[in-house]
C-alpha positions in Angstrom: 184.4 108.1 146.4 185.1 104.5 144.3 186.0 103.8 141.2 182.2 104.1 140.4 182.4 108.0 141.0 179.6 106.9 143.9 179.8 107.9 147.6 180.8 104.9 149.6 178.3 104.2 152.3 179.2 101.3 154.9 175.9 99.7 156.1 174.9 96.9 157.1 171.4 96.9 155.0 170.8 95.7 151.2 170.5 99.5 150.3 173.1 101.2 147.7 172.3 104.2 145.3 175.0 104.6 142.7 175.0 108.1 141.9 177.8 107.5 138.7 179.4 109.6 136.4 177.6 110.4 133.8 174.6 112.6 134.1 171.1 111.6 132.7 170.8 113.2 129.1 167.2 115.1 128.3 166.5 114.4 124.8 164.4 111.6 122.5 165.4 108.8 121.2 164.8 110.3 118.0 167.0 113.1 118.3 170.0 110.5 119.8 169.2 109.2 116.0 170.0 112.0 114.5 173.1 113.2 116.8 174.7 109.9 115.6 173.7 109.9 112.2 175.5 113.4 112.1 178.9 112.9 113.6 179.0 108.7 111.4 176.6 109.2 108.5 178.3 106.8 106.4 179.0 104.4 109.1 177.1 101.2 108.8 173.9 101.3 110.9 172.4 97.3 110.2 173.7 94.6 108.0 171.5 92.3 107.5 173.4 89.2 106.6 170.3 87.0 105.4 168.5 89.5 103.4 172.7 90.4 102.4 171.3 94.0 102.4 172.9 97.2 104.7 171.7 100.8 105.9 174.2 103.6 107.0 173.3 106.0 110.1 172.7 108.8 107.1 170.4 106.8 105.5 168.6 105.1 108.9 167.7 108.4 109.3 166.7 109.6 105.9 164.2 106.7 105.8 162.8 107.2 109.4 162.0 110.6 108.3 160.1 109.3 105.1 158.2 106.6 106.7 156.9 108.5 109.2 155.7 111.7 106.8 153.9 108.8 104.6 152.1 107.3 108.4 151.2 111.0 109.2 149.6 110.8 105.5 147.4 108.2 106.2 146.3 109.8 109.6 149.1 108.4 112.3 149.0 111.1 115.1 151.4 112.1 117.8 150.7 109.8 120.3 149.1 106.6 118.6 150.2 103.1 119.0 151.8 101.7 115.9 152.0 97.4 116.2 155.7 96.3 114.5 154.9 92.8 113.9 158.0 91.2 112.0 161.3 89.2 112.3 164.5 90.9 112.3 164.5 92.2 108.9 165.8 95.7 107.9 162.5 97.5 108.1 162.7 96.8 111.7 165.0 99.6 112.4 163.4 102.2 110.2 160.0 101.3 111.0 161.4 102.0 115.4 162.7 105.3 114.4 160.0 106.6 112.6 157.9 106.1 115.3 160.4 107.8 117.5 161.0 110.8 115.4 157.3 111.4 115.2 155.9 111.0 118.4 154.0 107.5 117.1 154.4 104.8 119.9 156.1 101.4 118.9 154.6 98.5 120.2 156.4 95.2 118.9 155.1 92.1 119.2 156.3 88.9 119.4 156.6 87.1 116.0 155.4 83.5 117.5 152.0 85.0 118.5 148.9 83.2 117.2 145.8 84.9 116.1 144.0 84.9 119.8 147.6 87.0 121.4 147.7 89.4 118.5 144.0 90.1 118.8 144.6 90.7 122.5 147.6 93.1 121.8 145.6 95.3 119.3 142.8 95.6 121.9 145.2 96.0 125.3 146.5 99.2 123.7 144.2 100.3 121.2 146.8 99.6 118.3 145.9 102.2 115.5 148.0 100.3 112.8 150.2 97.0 112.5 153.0 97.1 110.0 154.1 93.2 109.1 155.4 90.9 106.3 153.2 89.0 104.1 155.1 85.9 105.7 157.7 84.5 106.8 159.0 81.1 107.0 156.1 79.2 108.8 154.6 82.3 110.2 151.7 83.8 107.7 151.1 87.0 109.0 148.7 88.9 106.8 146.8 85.4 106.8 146.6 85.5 110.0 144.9 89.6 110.0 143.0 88.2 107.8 140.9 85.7 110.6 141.1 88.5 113.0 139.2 91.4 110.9 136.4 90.1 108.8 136.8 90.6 104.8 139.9 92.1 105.3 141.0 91.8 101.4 137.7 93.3 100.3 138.2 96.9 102.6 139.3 100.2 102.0 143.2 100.6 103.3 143.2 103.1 105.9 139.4 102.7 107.2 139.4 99.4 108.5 136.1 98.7 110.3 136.2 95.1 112.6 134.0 95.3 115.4 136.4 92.8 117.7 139.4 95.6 117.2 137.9 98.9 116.6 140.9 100.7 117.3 142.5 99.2 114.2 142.2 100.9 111.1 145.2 100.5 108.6 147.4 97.2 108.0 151.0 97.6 105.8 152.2 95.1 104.7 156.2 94.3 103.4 155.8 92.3 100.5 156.4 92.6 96.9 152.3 91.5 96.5 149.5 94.4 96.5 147.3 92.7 99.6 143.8 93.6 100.0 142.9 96.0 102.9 146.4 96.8 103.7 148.5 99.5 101.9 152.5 98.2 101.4 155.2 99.4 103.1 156.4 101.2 99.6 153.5 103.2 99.2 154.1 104.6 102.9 157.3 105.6 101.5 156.1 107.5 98.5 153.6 109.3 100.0 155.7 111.2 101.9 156.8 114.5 100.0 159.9 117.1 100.8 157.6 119.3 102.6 156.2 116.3 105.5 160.0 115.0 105.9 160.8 118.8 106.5 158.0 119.3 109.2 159.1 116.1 110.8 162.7 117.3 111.0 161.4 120.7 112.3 158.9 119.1 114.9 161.6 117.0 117.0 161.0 119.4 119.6 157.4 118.5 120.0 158.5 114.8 120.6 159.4 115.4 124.0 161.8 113.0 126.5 158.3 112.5 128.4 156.6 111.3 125.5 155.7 107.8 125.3 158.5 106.0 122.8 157.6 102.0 123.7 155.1 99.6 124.5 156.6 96.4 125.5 154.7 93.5 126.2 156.5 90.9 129.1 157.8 87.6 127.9 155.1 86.4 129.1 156.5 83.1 130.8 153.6 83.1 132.9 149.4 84.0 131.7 148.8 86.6 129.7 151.7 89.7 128.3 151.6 92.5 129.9 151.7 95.8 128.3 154.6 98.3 129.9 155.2 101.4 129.0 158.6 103.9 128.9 159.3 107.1 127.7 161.6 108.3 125.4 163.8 109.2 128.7 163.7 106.0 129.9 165.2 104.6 126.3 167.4 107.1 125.8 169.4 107.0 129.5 169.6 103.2 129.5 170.5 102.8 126.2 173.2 105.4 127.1 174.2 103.5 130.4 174.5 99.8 128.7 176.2 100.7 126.1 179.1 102.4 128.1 179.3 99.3 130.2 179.8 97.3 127.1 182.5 99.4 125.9 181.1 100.9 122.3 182.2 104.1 123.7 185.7 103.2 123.0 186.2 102.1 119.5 183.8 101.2 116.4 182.2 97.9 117.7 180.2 95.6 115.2 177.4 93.5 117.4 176.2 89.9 116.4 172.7 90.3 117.0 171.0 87.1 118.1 168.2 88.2 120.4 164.9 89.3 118.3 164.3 92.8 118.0 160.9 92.9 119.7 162.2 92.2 123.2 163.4 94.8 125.7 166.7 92.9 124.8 166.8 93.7 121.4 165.1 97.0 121.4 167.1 98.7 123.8 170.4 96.7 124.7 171.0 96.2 121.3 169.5 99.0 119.1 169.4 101.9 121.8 173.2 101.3 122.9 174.2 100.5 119.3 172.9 104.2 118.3 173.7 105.7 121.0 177.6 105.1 120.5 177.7 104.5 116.4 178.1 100.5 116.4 177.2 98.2 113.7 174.3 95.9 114.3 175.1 92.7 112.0 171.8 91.0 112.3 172.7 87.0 110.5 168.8 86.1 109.8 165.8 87.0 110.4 165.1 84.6 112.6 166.8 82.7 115.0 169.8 80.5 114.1 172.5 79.2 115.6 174.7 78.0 112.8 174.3 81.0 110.7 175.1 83.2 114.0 178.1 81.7 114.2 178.8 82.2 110.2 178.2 86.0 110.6 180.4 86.5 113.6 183.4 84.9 110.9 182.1 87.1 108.0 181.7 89.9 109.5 184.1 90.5 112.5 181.8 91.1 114.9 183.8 92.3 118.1 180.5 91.7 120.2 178.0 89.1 120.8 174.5 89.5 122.1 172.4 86.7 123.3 170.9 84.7 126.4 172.1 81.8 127.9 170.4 79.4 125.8 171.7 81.3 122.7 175.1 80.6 124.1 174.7 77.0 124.4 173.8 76.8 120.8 176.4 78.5 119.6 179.7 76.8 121.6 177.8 73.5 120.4 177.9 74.6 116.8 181.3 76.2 117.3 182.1 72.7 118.7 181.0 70.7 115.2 182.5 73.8 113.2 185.6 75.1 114.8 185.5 78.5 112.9 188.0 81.1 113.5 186.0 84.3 115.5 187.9 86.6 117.8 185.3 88.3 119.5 185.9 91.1 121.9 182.9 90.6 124.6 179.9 88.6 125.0 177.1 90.3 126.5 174.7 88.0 128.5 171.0 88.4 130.2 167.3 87.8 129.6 168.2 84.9 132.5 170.9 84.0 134.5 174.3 82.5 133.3 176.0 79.7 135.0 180.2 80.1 135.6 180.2 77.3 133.8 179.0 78.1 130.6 180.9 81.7 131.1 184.2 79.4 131.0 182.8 77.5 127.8 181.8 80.3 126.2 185.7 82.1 126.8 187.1 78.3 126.2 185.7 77.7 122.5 184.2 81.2 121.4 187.5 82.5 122.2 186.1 85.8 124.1 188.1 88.1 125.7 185.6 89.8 128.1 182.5 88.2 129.2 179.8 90.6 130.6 176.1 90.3 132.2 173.4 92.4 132.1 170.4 92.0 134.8 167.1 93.9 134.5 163.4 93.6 132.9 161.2 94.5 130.8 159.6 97.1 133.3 162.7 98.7 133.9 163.5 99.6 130.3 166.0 96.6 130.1 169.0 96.8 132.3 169.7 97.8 136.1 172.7 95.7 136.9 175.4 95.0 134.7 179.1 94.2 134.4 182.1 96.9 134.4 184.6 96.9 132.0 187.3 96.7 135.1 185.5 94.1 136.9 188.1 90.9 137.1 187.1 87.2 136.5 185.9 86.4 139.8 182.7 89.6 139.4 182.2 88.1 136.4 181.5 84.8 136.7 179.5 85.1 140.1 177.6 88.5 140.1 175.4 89.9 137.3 177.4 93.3 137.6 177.4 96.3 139.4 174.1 98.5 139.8 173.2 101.0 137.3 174.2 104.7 137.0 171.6 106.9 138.8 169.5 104.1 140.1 168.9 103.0 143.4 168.1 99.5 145.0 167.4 97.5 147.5 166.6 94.0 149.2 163.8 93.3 150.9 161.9 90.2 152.8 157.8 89.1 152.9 157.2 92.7 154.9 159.1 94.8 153.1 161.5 95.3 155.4 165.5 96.1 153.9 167.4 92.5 154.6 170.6 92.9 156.1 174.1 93.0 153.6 174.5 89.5 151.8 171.3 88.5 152.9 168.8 86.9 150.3 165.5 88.8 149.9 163.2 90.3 146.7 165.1 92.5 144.8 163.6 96.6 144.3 164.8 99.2 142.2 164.2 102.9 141.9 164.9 105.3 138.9 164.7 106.8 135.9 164.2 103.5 134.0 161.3 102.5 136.3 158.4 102.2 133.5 155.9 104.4 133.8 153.5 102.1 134.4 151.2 99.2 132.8 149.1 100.2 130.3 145.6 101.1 131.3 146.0 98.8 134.3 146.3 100.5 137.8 145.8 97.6 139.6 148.6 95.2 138.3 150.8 98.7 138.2 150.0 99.2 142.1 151.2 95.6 142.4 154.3 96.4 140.9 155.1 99.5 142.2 154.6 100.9 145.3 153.2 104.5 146.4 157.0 105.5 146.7 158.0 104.4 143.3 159.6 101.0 144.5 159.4 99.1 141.6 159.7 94.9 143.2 161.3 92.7 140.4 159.9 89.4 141.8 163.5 88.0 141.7 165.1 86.4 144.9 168.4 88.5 145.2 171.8 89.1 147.4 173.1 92.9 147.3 176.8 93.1 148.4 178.1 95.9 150.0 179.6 96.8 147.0 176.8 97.3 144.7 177.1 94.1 142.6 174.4 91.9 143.0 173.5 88.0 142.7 170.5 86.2 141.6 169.4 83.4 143.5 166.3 82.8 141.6 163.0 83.6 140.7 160.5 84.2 143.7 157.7 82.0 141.8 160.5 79.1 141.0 161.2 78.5 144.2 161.0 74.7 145.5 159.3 74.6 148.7 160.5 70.9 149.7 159.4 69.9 152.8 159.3 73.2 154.2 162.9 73.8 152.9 163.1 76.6 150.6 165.4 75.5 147.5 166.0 77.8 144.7 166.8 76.2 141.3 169.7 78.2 140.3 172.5 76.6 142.6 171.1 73.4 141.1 171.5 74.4 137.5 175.1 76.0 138.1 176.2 72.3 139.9 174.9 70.5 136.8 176.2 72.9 133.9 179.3 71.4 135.2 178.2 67.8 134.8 180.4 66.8 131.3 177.4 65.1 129.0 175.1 68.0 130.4 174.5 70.8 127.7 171.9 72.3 129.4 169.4 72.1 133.0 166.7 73.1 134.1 165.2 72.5 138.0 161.8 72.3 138.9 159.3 71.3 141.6 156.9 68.7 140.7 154.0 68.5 143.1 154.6 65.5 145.7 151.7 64.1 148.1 154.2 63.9 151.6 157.1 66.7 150.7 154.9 69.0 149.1 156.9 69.6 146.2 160.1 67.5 145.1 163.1 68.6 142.8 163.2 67.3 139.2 166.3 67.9 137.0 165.2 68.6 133.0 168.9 68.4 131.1 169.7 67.8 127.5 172.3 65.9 126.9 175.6 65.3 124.5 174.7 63.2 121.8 175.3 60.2 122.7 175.8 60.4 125.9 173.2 58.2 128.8 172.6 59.9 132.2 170.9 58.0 134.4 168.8 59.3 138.0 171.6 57.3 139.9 174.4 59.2 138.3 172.9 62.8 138.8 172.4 61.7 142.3 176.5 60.8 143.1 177.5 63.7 141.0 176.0 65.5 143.3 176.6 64.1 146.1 179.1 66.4 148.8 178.6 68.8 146.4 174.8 69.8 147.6 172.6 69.6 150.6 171.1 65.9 150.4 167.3 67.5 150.4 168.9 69.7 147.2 169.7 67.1 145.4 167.2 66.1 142.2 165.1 63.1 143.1 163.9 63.4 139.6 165.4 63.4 136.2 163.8 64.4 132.9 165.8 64.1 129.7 165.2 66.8 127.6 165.5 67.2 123.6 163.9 70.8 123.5 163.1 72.8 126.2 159.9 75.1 125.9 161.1 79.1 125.4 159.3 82.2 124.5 160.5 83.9 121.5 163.3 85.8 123.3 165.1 82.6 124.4 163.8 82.5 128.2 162.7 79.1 129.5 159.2 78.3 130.1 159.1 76.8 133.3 155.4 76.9 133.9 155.0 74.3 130.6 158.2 72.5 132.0 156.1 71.8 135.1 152.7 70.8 133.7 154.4 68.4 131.0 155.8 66.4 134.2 153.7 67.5 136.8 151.5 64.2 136.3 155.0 62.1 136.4 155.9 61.2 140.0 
């Protein structure tokens, strides 16, 4: 046995199953609520910095319990699909566990969707209801219902008729304004009487571990989201898992969230391992911003910091203009790989202790490789962590045979965190996952004989340059280290002899020039001369979703035309 509590298995095949410590816990997500609210129920559960407003685990729960009674009154059934369309704001949490402790499924959706990709997600799943802001900032939601369901302000709340989303038939709205067609969030609240809360404390049972909790729709970096789905198990146990490896098991932890709450990130690695262990979510706005990140960490204390990559870039560059005094415990990093280098800024002028990854995807619930708390610089800096508890994986090449140890191939993983599938969609499920529940993660991978793992990139990024396959990651890492290079970006732009060619996107220090010729001797020695970029795009933004991943797809076709 290892340190992992795993059987040790010498091979010399890109196969490990770790086995772990901990057992898989059978309950829902709603009763993990309530076992928490119970043993910290006047703990902080949120603080929202912004909206300078707070909920405590007693009352997280009290208010779950209400809203849900008041969406049973206006006919929400076990089993329905409830669309959470909204920002980070304080609802957010009560609106996810009402849903949990009632059997309703919660389907967020992505606060930067248009009127043509929320149309799309209430007809993918057949949302029943959609609970949203009247607006916020730029984004006008309720506007926005408005040109999807025709005379929307005139209609009766509740019985919504739109023949382009049938399945639709309530909108609530949180606003201070009465809007036509909708009822307001409020109004859920009151009608809810002592004797619906006390039949939905006294039908947790009924919401079983097997029930659907969560549909989460993929980043969608690529065509159109698609719509996964996990059970209350899958929440529950990887909530359990991440947020052991992140260490809120050992003391009372307070989290800066910066990742938004509708992605896998923020759903489960931040509010399913923040409940599951009694930490503080401080959430500094609503929506994303660096500067006022950085103020909460200060403010607040927070001894954790979630975000991706680009997240991190952000904040040491404000940190850098700011120099505020934060002493953050750990920094917890994933939605796409992190360089060493920035690991070493981010320790250097955040003034982190503990650095850690987290590797995984939307279809399997969030995480299935992540760091340890013992792991030392070195596992840190050039793995994304260990595999999971209870999960197995593997490595694999174009026929699906297991690569040997160390060897790069696609990376599949099998488990209790596997979704259960895509919603109503058995063909791009099949495509996913195979007849022996091998779910294929589309990344390019390196399994170690130890169970941590590497990412060498993204099957579909690859760079096929002359018939030498280059993989933009190594590229990236080199120029993260470049000194007027805040952040890069590699991609193959189409080329009439080579096939494809590699162009470097970076944004720069202000100030600083970078020329073609000085990317080229920088890396010179340093990379294989077909590796090196024979392109160079400076960037000021680079095109993300909402959850902070690049868009490489929109990278490509706003220089595919350059040459």
């Amino acid at each position: 046995m290892n340190r992992f509590g795993c059987a040790r298995f010498y091979s010399n095949v890109s196969y490990f199953h770790h086995i772990g410590k901990t057992p898989l816990e059978y309950i829902s997500f709603g009763k993990l609520l309530e076992r928490t609210a119970l043993q910290y129920p006047e703990r902080d559960a949120v603080i929202s910095v912004q909206e300078n407003r707070r909920i405590t685990y007693q009352d997280l729960l009290s208010q779950a319990d209400r809203f849900a009674a008041g969406l049973q009154q206006i006919g929400i059934n076990y089993g329905d699909r409830v669309g959470l369309w909204a920002p980070n704001i304080l609802e957010w949490s009560i609106i996810c566990f009402a849903c949990a402790r009632a059997g309703f499924v919660v389907v967020p959706i992505n606060t930067g969707y248009v009127k043509q990709e929320v149309e799309y997600c209430i007809n993918k799943v057949g949302l029943k209801t959609i609970i949203c802001p009247e607006r916020y900032n730029k984004q006008h939601f309720y506007a926005t219902l408005c040109s999807i369901i025709n005379n929307l302000d005139n209609q009766k709340p509740g019985n919504l008729n739109n023949t382009n989303t049938p399945s639709l038939k309530s909108i609530i709205t949180i606003s201070e304004n009465n809007l036509g067609g909708s009822f307001n969030y409020n109004d859920i609240m009151d009608f809810a009487n002592e004797t619906s809360i006390r039949e939905i404390r006294a039908n947790q049972q009924h919401v079983t571990p097997e029930s659907l909790a969560n549909i989460q729709f993929t980043s969608g970096t690529t065509g159109q989201p698609k719509a996964a789905t996990v059970t209350h198990h899958n929440v529950v146990n990887n909530s359990l898992s991440v947020g052991k490896r992140n260490e809120l098991d050992t003391k009372h932890h307070k989290i800066c969230v910066q990742v938004p709450f509708f992605h896998t990130y923020g759903y489960t690695i931040t509010i399913g391992a923040a409940v599951s262990y009694g930490a503080t979510m401080v959430v500094p706005s609503s929506t994303y911003n660096s500067l006022q990140n950085l103020r909460a960490i200060k403010q607040e204390n927070c001894t954790v910091i979630h975000g991706t990559p680009t997240m991190y870039v952000d904040l040491v560059n404000v940190q850098l203009q700011h120099n505020e005094k934060i002493f953050p415990e750990i920094a917890v990093s994933g939605g796409a790989p992190c360089s060493p280098e920035l690991f070493k800024k981010m320790k250097r002028h955040l003034n982190v202790k503990k650095m850690k990854s987290v590797y995984g995807l939307t279809e399997v619930t969030a995480v299935a490789f992540q760091s340890t708390p013992l792991d030392d610089e070195d596992k840190v800096l050039n793995t994304v962590g260990h595999v999971g508890d209870n999960l197995e994986v593997k490595v694999v090449d174009e026929e699906n045979n297991v690569v040997p140890s160390g060897t790069p191939g696609e990376l599949c993983v099998r488990g209790y965190s596997a979704m259960v599938g895509y919603w109503e969609d058995k063909e791009k499920t099949a495509e996913m996952i195979d007849d022996r529940r091998w779910l294929k993660t589309g990344d390019q991978f390196i399994l170690d004989k130890d169970g941590y793992g590497r990412i060498v990139g993204r099957i579909k990024d690859m760079i096929n340059r002359a018939g030498e396959n280059i993989f933009p990651k190594e590229i990236e890492d080199l120029l993260y280290t470049h000194p007027d290079i805040l952040e890069a970006h590699v991609i193959g732009l189409a080329h009439e002899r080579l096939g494809e060619e590699v162009c470097a996107c970076v944004k720069v220090q202000d100030g600083a020039e970078l020329t073609l010729e000085a990317i080229t001797e920088f890396c010179r020695g340093k990379l294989a001369k077909f590796k090196i970029p024979s392109q160079l795009r400076i960037v000021d933004e680079f095109p993300k979703t909402q959850s902070g991943k690049i868009q490489k797809f929109l990278l490509k076709k706003r220089y595919e035309s350059v040459t």
